[in-house]
C-alpha positions in Angstrom: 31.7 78.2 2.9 31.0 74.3 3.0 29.1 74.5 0.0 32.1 76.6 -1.5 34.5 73.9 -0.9 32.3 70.9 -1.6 31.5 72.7 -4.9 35.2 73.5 -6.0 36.2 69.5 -5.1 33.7 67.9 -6.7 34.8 70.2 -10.0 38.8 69.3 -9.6 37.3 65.3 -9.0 35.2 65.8 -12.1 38.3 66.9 -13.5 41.0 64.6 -12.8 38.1 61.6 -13.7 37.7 63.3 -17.1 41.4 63.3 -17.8 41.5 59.5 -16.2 39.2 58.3 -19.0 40.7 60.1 -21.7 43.7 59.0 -21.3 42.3 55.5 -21.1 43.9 55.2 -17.5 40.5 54.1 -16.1 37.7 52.1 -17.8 35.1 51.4 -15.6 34.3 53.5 -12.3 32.5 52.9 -9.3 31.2 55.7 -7.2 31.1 55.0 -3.1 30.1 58.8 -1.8 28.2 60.6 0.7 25.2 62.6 0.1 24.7 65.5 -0.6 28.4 65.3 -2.7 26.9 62.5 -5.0 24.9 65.0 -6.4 27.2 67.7 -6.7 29.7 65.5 -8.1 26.9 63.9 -10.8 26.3 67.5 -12.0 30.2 68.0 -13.0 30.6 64.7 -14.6 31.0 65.1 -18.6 30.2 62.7 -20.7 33.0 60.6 -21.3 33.3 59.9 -17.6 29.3 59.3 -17.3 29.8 56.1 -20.0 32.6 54.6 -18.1 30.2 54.9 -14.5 29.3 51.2 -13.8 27.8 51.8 -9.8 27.2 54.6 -8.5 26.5 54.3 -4.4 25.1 56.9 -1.8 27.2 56.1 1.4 29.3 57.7 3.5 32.5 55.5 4.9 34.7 58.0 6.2 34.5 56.9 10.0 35.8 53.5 9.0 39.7 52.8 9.4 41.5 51.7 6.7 41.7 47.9 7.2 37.5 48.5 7.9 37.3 50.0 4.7 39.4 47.5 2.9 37.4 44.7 4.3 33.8 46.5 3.4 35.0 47.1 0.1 35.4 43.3 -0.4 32.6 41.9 1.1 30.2 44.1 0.1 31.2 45.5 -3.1 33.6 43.0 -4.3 36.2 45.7 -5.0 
């Protein structure tokens, strides 16, 4: 059932990313995600989302509060 639900987000994800870049409301993109979902995510990326993918990071910050997060994604990714 995990898998099920892992499976079906990483396809609406894939989705909404798709529809991001083609209607040029993103340009670049910078994946920050946990394994195994990297993968799963990687497999439902088209194309036109795959050119715009700058960085692409295995790691998992869900644990971190918000201000934590803010502040990692500064320092260590310059985001």
């Amino acid at each position: 059932l995990k898998q099920l639900h892992r499976s079906a987000f990483a396809q609406d994800l894939a989705a909404h990313l798709r529809e991001a870049v083609l209607n040029q409301r993103m340009k670049q993109l910078a994946l920050i995600v946990s394994n195994p979902f990297m993968g799963e995510l990687l497999a439902h990326l088209d194309a036109s989302v795959l050119k715009v993918l700058c960085a692409q990071h295995v790691l998992d910050l869900t644990s971190l509060s918000l201000s934590d997060l803010d502040q990692r994604l500064r320092t260590d990714f310059r985001l």
